[in-house]
Structures are given as structure tokens and as C-alpha cells.
MDTraj code that builds the backbone (N, CA, C; nanometers):
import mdtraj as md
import numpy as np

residues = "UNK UNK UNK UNK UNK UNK UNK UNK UNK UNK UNK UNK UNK UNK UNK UNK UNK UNK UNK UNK UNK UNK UNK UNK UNK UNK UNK UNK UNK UNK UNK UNK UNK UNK UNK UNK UNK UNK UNK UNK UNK UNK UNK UNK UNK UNK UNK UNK UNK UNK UNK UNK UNK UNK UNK UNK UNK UNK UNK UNK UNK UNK UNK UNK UNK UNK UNK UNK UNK UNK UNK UNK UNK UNK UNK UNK UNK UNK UNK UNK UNK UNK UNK UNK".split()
xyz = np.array([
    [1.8361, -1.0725, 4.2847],
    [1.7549, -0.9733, 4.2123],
    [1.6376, -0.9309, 4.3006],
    [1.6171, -0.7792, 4.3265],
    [1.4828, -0.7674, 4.4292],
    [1.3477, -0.7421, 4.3089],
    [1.2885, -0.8020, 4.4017],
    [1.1715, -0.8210, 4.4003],
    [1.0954, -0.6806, 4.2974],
    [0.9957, -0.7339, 4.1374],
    [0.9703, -0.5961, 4.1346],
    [0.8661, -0.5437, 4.2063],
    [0.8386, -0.3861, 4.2029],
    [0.7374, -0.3649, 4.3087],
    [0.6253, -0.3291, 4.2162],
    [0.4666, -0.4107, 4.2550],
    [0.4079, -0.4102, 4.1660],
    [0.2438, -0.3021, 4.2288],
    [0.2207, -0.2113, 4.1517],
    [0.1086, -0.1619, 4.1952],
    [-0.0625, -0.1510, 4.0546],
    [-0.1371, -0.2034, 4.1001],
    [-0.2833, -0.2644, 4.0556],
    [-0.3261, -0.1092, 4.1024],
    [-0.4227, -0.0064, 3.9666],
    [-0.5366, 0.0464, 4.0405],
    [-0.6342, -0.0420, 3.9478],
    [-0.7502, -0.0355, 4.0259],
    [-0.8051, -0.1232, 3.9716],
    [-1.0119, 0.0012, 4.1022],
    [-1.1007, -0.0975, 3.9963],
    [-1.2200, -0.0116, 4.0641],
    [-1.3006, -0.2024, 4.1707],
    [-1.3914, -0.1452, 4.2084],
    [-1.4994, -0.2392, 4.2668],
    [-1.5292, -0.3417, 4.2115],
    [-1.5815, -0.2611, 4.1345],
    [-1.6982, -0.3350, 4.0306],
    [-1.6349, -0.4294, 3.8881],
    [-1.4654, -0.4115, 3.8454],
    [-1.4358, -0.4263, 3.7189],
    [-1.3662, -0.5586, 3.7638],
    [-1.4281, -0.6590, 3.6376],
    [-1.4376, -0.8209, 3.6393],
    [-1.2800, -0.8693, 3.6351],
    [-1.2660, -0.7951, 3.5212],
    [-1.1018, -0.7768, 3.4891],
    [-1.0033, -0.7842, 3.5960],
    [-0.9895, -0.6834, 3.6877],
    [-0.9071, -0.6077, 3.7559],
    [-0.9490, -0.7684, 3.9159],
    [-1.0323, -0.8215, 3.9077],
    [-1.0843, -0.9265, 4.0481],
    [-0.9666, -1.0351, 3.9663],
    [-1.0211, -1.0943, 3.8331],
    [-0.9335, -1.1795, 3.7521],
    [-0.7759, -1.1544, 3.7860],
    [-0.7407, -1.0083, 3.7634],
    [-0.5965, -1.0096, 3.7536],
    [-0.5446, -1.0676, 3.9354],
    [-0.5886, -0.9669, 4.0112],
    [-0.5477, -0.9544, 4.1338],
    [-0.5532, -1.1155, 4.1812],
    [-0.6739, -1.2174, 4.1638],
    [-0.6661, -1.3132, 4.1591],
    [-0.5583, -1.4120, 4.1309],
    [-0.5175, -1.3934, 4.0056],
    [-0.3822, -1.4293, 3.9037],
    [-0.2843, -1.4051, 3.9737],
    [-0.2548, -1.3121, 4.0338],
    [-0.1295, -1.2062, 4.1516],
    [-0.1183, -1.3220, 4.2749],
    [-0.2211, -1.3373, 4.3080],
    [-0.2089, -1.3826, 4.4661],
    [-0.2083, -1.5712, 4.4084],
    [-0.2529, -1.6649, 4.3512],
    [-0.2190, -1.7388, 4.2914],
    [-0.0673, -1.7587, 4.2782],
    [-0.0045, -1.6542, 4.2281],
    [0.1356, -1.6670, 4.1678],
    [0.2538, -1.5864, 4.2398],
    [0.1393, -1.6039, 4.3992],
    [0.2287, -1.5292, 4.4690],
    [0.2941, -1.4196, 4.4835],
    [0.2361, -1.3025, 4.3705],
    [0.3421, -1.1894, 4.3414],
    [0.2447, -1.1061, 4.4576],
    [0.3328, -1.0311, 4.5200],
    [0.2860, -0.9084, 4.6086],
    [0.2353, -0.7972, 4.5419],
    [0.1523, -0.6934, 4.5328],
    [0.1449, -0.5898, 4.5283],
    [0.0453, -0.4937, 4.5881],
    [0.0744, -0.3540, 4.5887],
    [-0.0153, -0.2889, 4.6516],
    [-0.1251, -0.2158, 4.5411],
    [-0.2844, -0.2382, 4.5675],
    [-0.3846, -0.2349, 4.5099],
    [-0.4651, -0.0739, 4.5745],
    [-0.4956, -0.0127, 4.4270],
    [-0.5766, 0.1046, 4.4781],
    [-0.7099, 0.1356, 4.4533],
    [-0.8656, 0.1359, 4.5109],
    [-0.9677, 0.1368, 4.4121],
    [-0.9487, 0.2879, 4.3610],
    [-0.9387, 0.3079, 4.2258],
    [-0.9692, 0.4434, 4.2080],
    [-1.1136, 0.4642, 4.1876],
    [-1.2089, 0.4080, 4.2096],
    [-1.3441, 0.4510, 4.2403],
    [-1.3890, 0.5129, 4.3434],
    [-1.2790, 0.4750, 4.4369],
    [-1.2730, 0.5331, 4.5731],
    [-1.1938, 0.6419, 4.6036],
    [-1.0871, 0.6846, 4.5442],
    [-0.9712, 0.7498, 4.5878],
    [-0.9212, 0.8488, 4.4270],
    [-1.0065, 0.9063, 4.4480],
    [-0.9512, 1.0347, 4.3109],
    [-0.8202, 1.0415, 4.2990],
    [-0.7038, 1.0631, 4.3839],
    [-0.6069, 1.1085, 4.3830],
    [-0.5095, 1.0163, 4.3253],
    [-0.5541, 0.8824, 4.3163],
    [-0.5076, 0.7636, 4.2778],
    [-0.5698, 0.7598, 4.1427],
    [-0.6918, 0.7817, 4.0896],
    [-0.7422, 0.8102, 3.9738],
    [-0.6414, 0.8682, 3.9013],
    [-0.6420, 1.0109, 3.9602],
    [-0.5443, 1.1040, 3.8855],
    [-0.4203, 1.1048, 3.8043],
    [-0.3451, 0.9668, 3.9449],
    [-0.1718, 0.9319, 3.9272],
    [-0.1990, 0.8215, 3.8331],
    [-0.3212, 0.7620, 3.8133],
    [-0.3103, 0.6559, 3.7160],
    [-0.3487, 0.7188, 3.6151],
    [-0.3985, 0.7866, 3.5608],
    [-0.4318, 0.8296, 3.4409],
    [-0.3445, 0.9249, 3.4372],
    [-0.2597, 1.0329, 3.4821],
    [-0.1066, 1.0973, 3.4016],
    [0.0128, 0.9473, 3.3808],
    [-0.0310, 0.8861, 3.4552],
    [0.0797, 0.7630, 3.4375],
    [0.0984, 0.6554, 3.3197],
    [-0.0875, 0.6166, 3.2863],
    [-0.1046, 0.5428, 3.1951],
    [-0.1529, 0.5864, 3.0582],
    [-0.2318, 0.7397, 3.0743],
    [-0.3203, 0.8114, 3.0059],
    [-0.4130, 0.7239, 2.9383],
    [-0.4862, 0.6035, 3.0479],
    [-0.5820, 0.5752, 3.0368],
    [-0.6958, 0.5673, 3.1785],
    [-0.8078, 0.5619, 3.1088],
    [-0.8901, 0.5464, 3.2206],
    [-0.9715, 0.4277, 3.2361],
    [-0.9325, 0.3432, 3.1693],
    [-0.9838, 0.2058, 3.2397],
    [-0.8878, 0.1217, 3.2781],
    [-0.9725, 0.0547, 3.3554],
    [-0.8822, -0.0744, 3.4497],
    [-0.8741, -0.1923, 3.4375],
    [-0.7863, -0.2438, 3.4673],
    [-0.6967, -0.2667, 3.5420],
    [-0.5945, -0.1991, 3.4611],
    [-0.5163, -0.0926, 3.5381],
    [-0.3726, -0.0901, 3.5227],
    [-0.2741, -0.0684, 3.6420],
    [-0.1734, -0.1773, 3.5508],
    [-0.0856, -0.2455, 3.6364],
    [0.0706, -0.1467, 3.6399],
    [0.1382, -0.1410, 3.7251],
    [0.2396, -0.0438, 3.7279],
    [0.3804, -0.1467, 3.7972],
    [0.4532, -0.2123, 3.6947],
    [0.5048, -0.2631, 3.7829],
    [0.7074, -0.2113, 3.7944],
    [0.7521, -0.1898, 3.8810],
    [0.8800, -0.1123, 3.8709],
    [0.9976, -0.2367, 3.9052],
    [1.1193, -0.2250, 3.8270],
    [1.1933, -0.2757, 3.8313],
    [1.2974, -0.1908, 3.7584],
    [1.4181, -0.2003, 3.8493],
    [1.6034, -0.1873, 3.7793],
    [1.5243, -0.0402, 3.7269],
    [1.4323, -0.0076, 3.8630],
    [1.4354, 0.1815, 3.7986],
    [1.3599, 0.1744, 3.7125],
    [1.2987, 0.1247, 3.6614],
    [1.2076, 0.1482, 3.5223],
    [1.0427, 0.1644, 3.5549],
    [0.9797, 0.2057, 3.4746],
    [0.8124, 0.1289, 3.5164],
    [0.7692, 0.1201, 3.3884],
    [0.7033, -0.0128, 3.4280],
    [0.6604, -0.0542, 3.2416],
    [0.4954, -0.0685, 3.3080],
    [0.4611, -0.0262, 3.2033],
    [0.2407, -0.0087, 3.2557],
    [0.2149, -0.1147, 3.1667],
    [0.1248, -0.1625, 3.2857],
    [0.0376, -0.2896, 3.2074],
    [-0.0908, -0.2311, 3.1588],
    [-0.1817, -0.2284, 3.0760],
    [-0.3570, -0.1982, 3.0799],
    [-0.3935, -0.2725, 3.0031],
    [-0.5238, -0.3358, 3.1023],
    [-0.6104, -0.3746, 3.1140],
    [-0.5495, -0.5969, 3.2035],
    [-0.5913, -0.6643, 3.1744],
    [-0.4914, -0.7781, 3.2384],
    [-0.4723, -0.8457, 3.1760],
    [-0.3664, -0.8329, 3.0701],
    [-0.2762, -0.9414, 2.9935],
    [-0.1784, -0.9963, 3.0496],
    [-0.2194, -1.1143, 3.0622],
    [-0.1892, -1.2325, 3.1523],
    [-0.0151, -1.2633, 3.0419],
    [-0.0274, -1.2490, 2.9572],
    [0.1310, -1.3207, 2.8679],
    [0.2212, -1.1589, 2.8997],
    [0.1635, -1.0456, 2.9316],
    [0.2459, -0.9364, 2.9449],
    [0.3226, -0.9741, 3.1025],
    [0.2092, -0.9693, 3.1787],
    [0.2371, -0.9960, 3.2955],
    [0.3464, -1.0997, 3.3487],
    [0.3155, -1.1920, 3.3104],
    [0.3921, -1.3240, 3.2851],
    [0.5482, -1.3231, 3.2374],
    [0.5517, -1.1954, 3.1266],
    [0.6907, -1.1693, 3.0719],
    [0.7616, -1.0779, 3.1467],
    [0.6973, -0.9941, 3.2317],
    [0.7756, -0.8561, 3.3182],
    [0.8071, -0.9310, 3.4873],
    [0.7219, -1.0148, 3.5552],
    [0.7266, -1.0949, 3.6361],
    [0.8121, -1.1819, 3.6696],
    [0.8245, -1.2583, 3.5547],
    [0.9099, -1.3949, 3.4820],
    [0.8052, -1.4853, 3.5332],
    [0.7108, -1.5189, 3.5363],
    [0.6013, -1.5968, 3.5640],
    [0.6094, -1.7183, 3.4171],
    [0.6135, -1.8233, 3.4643],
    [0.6160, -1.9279, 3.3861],
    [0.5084, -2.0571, 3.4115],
])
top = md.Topology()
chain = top.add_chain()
for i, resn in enumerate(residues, 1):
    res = top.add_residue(resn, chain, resSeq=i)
    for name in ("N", "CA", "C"):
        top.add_atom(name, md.element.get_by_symbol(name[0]), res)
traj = md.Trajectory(xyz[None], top)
């Protein structure tokens, strides 16, 4: 089974989004991280994507699909991952 591919925008400053990414690298999962505080254009794709604007949201793709995480629920995460 490959690997899903997991993408975090997440800002600087948000406590949340340090927690999750934290949780990520802990549990070994890879993904690629965007500040959208920094990068509008990444703002943009996360909010038509999630139609929210706070962070952490998590985008993670598998078997073609993308299921959005928001904000960092650790038992969501855990269930799309298979994190046990």
C-alpha cells in the first residue's frame, strides 16, 4: 500500500499546527508543510480546499481521494494514517 501523501498548511505563530507537525514527525509520517502566513497562494488553495481559514489544515491523499483534516484532531488523524 503507498504511502498517503500528507500536506499541513499551517501559520508561524499557531500552537496547534507546532502540536500537530510535532505528532507527524514523532509518528514518523512524512509530509510537506506550507506557512500560509507567508505564502498567499497557499492561503488561497487551502481555503477553496477546506473553506476554512484557520489552521491547522491537514490534506491528506490516498487511493485518489483527499479527506481534510481542520484544525489537529489527533483520533482523526490517527484513523486516516492508521496510527495506533
Amino acid at each position: 500500500m503507498a504511502q498517503p501523501q500528507v500536506t499541513v498548511y499551517s501559520t508561524q505563530t499557531c500552537p496547534f499546527c507546532k502540536m500537530e507537525k510535532e505528532y507527524l514527525d514523532e509518528k514518523k509520517i512524512q509530509y510537506t508543510n506550507y506557512f500560509v502566513d507567508q505564502d498567499s497562494a497557499k492561503a488561497d488553495e487551502m481555503i477553496k480546499k477546506s473553506g476554512q481559514m484557520g489552521v491547522p489544515v491537514t490534506i491528506i491523499e490516498k487511493d485518489g481521494k483527499e479527506e481534510i483534516v481542520v484544525g489537529f484532531d489527533k483520533s482523526k488523524l490517527n484513523s486516516l494514517l492508521g496510527i495506533f
